[in-house]
N, C-alpha and C positions, 0 to 999 in steps of 0.2 A: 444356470447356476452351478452342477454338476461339474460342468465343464471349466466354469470358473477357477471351481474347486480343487481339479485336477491343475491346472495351470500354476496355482499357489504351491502346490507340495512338489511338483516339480522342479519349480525354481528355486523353493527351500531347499530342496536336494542337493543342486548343482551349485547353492553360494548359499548357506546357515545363514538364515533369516534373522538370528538371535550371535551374530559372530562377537565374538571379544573384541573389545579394544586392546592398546597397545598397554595402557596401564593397568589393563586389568591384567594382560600375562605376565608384566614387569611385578605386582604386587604377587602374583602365582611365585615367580622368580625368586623373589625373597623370601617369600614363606618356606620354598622347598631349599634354600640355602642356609640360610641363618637360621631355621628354627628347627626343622626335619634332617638338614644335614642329608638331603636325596639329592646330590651333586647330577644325576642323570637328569633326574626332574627337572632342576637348575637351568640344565644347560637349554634343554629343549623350551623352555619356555622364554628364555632370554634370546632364543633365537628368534622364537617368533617374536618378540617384540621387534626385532631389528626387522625382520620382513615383513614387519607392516609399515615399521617406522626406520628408517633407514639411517636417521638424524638421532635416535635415542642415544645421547652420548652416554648417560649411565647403563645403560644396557649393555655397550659393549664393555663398560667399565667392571661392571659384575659377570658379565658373562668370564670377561678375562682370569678374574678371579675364583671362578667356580672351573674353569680349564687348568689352572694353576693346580687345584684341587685336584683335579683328574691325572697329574702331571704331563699334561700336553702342552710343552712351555712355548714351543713354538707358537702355537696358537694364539696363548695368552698374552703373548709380545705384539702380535698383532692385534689384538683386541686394544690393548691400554695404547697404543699407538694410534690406532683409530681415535678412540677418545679424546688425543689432545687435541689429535688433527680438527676434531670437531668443536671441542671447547679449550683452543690454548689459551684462553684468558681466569681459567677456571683452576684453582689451587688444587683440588681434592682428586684431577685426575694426574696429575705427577705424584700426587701421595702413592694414590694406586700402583701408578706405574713403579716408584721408588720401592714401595713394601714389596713388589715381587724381582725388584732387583737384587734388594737383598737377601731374598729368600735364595735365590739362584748364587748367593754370592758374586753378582757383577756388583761387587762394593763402591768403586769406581761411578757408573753409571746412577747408582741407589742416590749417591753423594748430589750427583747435579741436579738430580730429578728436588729431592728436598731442597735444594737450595736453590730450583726453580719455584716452589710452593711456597719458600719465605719470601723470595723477592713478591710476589701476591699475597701473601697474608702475611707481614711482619711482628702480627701480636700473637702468632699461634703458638701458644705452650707445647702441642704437640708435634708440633713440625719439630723445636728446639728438641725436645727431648729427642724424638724419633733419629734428629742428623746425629744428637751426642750421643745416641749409643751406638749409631754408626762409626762414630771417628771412633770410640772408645774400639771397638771391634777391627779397629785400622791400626789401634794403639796410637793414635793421637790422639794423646790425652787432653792436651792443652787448648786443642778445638773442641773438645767433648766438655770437657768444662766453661769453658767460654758461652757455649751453648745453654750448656745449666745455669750458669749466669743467667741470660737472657729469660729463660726460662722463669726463675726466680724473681727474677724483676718485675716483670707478669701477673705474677701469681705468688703473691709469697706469706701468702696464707696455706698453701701446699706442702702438707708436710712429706708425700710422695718427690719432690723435686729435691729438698734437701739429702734424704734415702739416696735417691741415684746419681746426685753429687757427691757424694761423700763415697758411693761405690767406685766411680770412675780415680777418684783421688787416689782409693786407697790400693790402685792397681797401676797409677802412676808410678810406682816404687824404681828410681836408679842407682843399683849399689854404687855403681863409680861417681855418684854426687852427692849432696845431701839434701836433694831434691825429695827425694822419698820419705824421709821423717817429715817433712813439712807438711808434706799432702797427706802421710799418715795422720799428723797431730788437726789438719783441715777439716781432716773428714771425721773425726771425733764431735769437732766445735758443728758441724753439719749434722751430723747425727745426736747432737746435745737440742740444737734447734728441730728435727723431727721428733721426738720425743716430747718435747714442751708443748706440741700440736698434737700431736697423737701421743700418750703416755700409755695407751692400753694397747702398744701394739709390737706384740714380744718379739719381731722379728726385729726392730729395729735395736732393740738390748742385745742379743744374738749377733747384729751386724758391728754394733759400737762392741761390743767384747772381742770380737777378733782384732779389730784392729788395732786395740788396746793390747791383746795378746801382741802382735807383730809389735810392737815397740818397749815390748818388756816391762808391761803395765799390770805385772800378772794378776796381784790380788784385787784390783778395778777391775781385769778382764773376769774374774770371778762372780764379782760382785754383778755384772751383766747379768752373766748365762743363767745365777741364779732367779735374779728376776724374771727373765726371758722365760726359765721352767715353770717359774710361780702360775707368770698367765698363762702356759701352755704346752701343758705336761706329754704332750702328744707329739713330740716336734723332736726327732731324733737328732735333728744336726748341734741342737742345744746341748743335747747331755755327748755327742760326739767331742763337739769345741770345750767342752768344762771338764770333759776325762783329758784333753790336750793338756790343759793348763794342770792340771795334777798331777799330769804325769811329767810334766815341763819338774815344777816343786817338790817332786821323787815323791807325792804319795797316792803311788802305786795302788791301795789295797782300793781306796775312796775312786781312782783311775778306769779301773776293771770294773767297778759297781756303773759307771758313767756308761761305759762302752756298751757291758752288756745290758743294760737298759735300752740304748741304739738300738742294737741290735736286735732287741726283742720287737719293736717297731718297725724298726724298716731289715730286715733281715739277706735283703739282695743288694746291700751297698758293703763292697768288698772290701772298702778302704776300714770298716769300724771294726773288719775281724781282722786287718792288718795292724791297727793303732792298737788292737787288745792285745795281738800277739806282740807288740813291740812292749806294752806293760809288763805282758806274763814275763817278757825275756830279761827286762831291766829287774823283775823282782827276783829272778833265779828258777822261776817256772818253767821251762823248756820245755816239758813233754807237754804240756796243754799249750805253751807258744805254738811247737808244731802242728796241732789240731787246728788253730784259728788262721796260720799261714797256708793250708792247706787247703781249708775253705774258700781263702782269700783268692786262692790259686782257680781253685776249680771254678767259682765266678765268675773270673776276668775271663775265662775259658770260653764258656757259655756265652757272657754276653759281649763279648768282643772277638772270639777267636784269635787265630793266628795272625802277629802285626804281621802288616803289608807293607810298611813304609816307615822306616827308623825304628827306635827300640820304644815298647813296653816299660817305661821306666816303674809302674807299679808291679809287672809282672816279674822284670828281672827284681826289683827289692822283696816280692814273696818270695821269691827263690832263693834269693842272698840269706833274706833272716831265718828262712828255714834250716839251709844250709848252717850254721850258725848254730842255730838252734840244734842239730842232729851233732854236731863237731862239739856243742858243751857236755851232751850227754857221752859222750865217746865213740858216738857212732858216726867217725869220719867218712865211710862208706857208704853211707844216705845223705852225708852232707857233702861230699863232693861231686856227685850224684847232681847235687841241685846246683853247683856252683856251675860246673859242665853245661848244663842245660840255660843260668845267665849267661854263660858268656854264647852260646849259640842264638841266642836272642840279642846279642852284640852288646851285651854293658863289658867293655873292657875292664872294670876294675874285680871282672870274678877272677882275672888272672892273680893279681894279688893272692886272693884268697886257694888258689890251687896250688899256685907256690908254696903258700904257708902250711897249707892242710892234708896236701895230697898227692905228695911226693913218691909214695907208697902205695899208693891207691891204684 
C-alpha cells in the first residue's frame, strides 16, 4: 500500500494530477485582460491554452490583442493571422484583425479586413460603424456615411448612429463647392433626430451648437451650448464653444467669463488660454492677453515639444498674437522677439509682420 502510495505522488509530480483545461486558462485569459488589465498574465495563459489546444481560434485571437497591448506588433499579426487561417468563415476574427490594423494605421488593410466581416455578417451595426469611421479617417466621407446609412437602417432607434453621422457630415466640409453647407445643414437635421432619442444627453446640444456655429447660426448655436451646460456643468468644451460664439458677436466681457470657466476645469488645454487671450486682445486687454498666450505657449511646449514635421500652426499663432499683443503695448522688442521665433517655426506670414514692426529692431 506504501508503495502504492509512493507511485501516486510521483506521477502526480511528473504530470499534475488536477491539470487545467484549455478553457479554464482561456477563462484565466480573460480575467487577467479585460478586467485586471495584467497584460503579462494575459499573455502567459493564452499561451497555454494554445499548447494544449492548438485549434483555439480565440485564443490566438486574444492573445493577439493582449501582444498588441504589449506593443509587440509583429507578434500580434501573426496571431490574428492564425486566427482566420483557423476560422475564415468566422466574422469576429477579421474584426480583430481590422481593429489592430487600424491601431497600426495600415488603413488600407483595416478597410478589407471589415469589409471581409460584412460580406459574413451584413446586419452588423458595428461592423458599419467601425468601416465608417475608418473611411471617415481616409476623409472619405461619402463611404463613411454611406455606412451610417446602413447602420441606421439597422438600428434606428439608435440615437448613437445618428451622433456619428451627423460628425462624419459635419467634417465633409468643401470650400470650392457647396457641398459642405449641405452636410453641415444634414447633420443638424441628424443631430435634431439623436436628441428626440436621447434629450438628456448634453453632448449632443454641444455637437449640434457647433455646427450651427460653422454655418452662422449663431444665436441657435447659443441656444445649444446653453442647454448642453444646463445638463452638464462639468464639461469645459461647452463653456469653451459658447465663449466662441461671444466672442464671434463682440461680447467679449460674457467671452472671458466662458473661457475662464474652461479653464478652471480642464486647465492643460492650451487652445482655452489662446481663445481667452484672443478675447483679452479683441477687448483692448493686451497685458493679461500676453499672460494667457504665454501659458498657451508653455503648454504646447510641454505637451508636444519641438515640431518635427511641418509647422505648429497653434504654436506659430501663440507667438503671432503675443507678438501683437507686446507691439500694442509699445513694446515692439518682445514682440518681434515672438514674430522671429514664428517664422523659425516656418509660418511665413511672420514676415509680414517683421516688415511692418521691425524694421528697427
Amino acid at each position: 500500500m506504501r508503495d502504492l502510495y509512493l507511485s501516486i505522488v510521483i506521477f502526480c509530480i511528473s504530470l499534475p494530477c488536477w491539470a487545467q483545461t484549455s478553457g479554464e486558462y482561456y477563462e484565466r485569459g480573460i480575467k487577467h485582460f479585460y478586467k485586471n488589465k495584467d497584460y503579462k498574465a494575459a499573455l502567459t495563459a493564452f499561451s497555454r491554452v494554445i499548447d494544449i489546444d492548438p485549434k483555439f481560434y480565440a485564443a490566438y485571437t486574444n492573445r493577439g490583442k493582449v501582444k498588441y497591448k504589449l506593443r509587440d506588433f509583429y507578434g500580434a499579426k501573426k496571431d490574428f493571422d492564425k486566427a482566420v487561417e483557423l476560422r475564415p468563415q468566422s466574422f469576429d476574427v477579421y474584426i480583430a484583425r481590422a481593429d489592430f490594423h487600424a491601431g497600426i494605421k495600415k488603413f488600407d488593410e483595416a478597410y478589407q479586413d471589415y469589409t471581409k466581416a460584412l460580406s459574413l455578417n451584413p446586419s452588423s451595426v458595428e461592423i458599419f460603424t467601425k468601416r465608417a469611421q475608418l473611411a471617415h479617417l481616409l476623409r472619405d466621407y461619402n463611404s463613411g456615411i454611406k455606412d451610417m446609412d446602413s447602420a441606421i437602417a439597422i438600428a434606428p432607434g439608435d440615437h448613437r448612429l445618428y451622433a456619428m453621422r451627423a460628425y462624419i457630415k459635419s467634417n465633409a466640409y468643401d470650400p470650392s463647392t457647396d457641398t459642405g453647407i449641405s452636410w453641415f445643414k444634414d447633420a443638424v437635421a441628424d443631430l435634431d433626430s439623436a436628441i428626440v432619442l436621447n434629450p438628456g444627453n448634453a453632448g449632443y446640444y454641444d455637437q449640434r451648437g457647433t455646427v450651427k456655429f460653422e454655418i452662422g447660426q449663431n444665436l441657435n448655436a447659443l441656444a445649444d451650448f446653453d442647454k448642453s451646460i444646463e445638463l452638464d456643468a462639468k464639461n469645459p468644451e461647452a463653456y469653451n464653444n459658447r465663449g466662441l460664439v461671444k466672442m464671434k458677436i463682440e461680447d467679449y466681457k460674457a467671452a472671458n467669463a466662458d473661457f475662464t470657466e474652461a479653464i478652471g476645469l480642464s486647465p492643460d488645454k492650451e487652445y482655452y488660454f489662446r481663445n481667452r487671450g484672443l478675447t483679452r486682445f479683441n477687448a483692448g486687454r493686451y497685458k493679461i492677453a500676453i499672460t494667457d498666450y504665454t501659458k498657451s505657449i508653455e503648454l504646447i511646449n510641454d505637451q508636444e515639444g519641438a515640431p518635427v514635421d511641418g509647422v505648429n500652426f497653434k504654436l506659430t499663432n501663440a507667438h503671432l498674437m503675443r507678438g501683437m499683443s507686446y507691439v500694442a503695448i509699445k513694446n515692439n522688442y518682445e514682440g518681434c522677439k515672438d514674430f522671429y521665433r514664428a517664422l523659425e517655426l516656418g509660418e511665413t506670414k511672420a514676415k509680414n509682420y517683421l516688415r511692418k514692426y521691425c524694421n528697427n529692431q
